[in-house]
KOLDREN-691580 format. One record per residue (C-alpha): residue in three letters; x, z, y. Coordinates in steps of 0.5 Angstrom, whole numbers. Each point is the difference from the previous one (the first is absolute). Last residue first. Layout:
<site r="ala" x="X" z="Z" y="Y"/>
...
% end
This chain:
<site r="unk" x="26" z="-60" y="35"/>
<site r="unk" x="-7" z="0" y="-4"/>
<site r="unk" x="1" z="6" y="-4"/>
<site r="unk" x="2" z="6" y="6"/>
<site r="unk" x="-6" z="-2" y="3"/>
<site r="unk" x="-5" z="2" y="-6"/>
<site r="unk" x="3" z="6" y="0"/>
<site r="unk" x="-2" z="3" y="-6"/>
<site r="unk" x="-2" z="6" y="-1"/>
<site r="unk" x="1" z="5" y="-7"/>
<site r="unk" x="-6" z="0" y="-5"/>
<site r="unk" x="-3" z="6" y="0"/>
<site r="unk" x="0" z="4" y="-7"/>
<site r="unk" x="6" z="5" y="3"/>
<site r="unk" x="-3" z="1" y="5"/>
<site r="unk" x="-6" z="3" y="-2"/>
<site r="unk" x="3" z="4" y="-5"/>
<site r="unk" x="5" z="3" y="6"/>
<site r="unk" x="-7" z="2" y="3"/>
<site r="unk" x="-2" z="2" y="-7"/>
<site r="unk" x="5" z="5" y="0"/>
<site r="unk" x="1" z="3" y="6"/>
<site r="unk" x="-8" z="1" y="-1"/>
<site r="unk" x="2" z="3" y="-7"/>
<site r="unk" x="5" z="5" y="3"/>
<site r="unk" x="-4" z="2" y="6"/>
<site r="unk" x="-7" z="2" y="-4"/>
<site r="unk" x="5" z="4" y="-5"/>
<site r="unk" x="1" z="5" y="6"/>
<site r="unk" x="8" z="0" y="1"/>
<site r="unk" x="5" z="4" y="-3"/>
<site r="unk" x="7" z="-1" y="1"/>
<site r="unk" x="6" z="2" y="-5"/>
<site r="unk" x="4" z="-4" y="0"/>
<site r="unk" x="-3" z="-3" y="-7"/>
<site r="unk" x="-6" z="-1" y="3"/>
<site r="unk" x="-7" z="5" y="0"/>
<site r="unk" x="-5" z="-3" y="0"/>
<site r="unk" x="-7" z="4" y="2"/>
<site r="unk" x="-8" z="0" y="-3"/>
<site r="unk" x="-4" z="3" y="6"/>
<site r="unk" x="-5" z="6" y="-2"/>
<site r="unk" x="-7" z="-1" y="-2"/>
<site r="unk" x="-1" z="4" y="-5"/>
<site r="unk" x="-2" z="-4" y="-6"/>
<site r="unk" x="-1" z="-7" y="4"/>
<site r="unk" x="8" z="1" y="1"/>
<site r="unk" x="3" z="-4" y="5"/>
<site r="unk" x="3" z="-7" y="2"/>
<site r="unk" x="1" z="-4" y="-6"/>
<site r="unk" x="-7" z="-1" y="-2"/>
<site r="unk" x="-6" z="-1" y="6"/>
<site r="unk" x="5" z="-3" y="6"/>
<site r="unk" x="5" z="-2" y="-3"/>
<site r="unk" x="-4" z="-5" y="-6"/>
<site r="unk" x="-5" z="-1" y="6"/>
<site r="unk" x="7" z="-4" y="3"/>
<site r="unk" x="2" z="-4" y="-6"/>
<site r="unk" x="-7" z="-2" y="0"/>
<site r="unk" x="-7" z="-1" y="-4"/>
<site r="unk" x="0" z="7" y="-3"/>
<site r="unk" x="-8" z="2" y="-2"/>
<site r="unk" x="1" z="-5" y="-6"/>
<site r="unk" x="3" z="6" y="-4"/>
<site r="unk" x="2" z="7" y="3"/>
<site r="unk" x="1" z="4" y="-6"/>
<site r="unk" x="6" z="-6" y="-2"/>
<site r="unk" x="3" z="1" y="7"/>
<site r="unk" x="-1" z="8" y="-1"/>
<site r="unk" x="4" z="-2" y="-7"/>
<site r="unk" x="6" z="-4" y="3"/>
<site r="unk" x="1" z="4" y="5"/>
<site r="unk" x="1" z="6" y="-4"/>
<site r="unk" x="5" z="-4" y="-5"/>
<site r="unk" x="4" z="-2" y="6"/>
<site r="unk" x="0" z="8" y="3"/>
<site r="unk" x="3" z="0" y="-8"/>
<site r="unk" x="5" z="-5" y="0"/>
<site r="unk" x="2" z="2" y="7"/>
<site r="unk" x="2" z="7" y="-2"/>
<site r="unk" x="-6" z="6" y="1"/>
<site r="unk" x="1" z="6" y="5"/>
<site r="unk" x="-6" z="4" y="1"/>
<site r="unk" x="-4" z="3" y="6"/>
<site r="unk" x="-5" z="-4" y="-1"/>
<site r="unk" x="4" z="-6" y="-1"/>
<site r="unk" x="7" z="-1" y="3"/>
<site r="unk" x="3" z="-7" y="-3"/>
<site r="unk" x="7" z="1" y="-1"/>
<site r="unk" x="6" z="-6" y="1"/>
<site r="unk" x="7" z="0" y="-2"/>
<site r="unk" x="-1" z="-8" y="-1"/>
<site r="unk" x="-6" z="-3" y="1"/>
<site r="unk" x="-3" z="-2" y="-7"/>
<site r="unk" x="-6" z="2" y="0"/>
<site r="unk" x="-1" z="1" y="7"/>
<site r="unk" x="0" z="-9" y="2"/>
<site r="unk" x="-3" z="-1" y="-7"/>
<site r="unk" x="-6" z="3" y="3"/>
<site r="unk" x="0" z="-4" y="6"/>
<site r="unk" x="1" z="-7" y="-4"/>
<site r="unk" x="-6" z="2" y="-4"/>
<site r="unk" x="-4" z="0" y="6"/>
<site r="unk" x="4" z="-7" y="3"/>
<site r="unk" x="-3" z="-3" y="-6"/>
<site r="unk" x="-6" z="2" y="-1"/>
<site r="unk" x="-1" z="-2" y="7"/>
<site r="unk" x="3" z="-7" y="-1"/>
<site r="unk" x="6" z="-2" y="3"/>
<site r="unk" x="0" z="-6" y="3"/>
<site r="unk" x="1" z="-7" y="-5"/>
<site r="unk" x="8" z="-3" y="0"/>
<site r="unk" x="1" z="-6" y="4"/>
<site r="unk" x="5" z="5" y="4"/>
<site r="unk" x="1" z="4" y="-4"/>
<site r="unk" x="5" z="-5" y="-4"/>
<site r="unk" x="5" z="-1" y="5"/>
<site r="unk" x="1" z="-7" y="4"/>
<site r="unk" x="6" z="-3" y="-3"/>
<site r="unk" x="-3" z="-6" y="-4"/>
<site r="unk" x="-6" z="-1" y="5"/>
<site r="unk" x="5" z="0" y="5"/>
<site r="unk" x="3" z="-5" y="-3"/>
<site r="unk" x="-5" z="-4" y="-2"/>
<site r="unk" x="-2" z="0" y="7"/>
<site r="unk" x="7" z="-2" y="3"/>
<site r="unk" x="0" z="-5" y="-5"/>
<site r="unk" x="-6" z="-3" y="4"/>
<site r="unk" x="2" z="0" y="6"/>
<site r="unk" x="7" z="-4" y="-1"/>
<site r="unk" x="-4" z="-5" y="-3"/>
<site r="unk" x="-6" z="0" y="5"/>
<site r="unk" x="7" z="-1" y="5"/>
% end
C-alpha cells in the first residue's frame, strides 16, 4: 500500500501544472501585465483628453506616468488607481474603447483585468479528499 502511495505522489508531482510551484506574481509584474493587456488588445482605442490613441500608444503614456511616479507605486491596484485611471492634467476619466464598439472608463477595464490576473496566478484547489480514495 506505502508503495502504491508513493508512485501516486510522484505521479502527481509529475502532471500537476507548473504554476502551481511557481513563485506569485510580483507587484511590478502584475503592473507590466496591466500595460501589456491595452497594448496589444486587438482593435482596442485608449480615450485620453478628448483624443484617440492605439494601444501601443496608450501603453507608451502609462508606462512614462508609472516611471514619474517612482517608488510611490507599490501595488498593482495603486497603479489604477493614481496612472491608468485619468488625466492628472485636467482631470477627466481615461476610456477604452474595444473592438465592438463599447466604451467603458479605463478604471473598469483595468480592475477587470487584474482581477482575472489575479486569478490566473492563483493556484487551482486541490481537493484533498478526492486524492485519497
Amino acid at each position: 500500500m506505502k508503495a502504491y502511495l508513493g508512485w501516486i505522489a510522484i505521479a502527481l508531482l509529475v502532471l500537476l501544472p507548473g504554476r502551481l510551484f511557481a513563485a506569485p506574481m510580483t507587484e511590478e509584474q502584475k503592473i507590466d501585465a496591466l500595460i501589456h493587456s491595452v497594448e496589444v488588445m486587438p482593435g482596442a482605442q485608449f480615450i485620453r483628453n478628448g483624443s484617440v490613441y492605439d494601444g501601443k500608444a496608450a501603453a507608451d503614456h502609462l508606462r512614462t506616468k508609472r516611471r514619474f511616479a517612482g517608488s510611490r507605486l507599490k501595488t498593482a491596484d495603486q497603479f489604477i488607481t493614481y496612472c491608468a485611471t485619468g488625466s492628472s492634467f485636467c482631470g477627466k476619466p481615461y476610456q477604452i474603447r474595444l473592438a465592438n464598439g463599447a466604451t467603458m472608463d479605463s478604471a473598469v477595464f483595468f480592475r477587470a483585468q487584474l482581477k482575472r490576473i489575479d486569478a490566473e496566478a492563483a493556484p487551482p484547489a486541490v481537493d484533498a479528499r478526492a486524492s485519497i480514495r
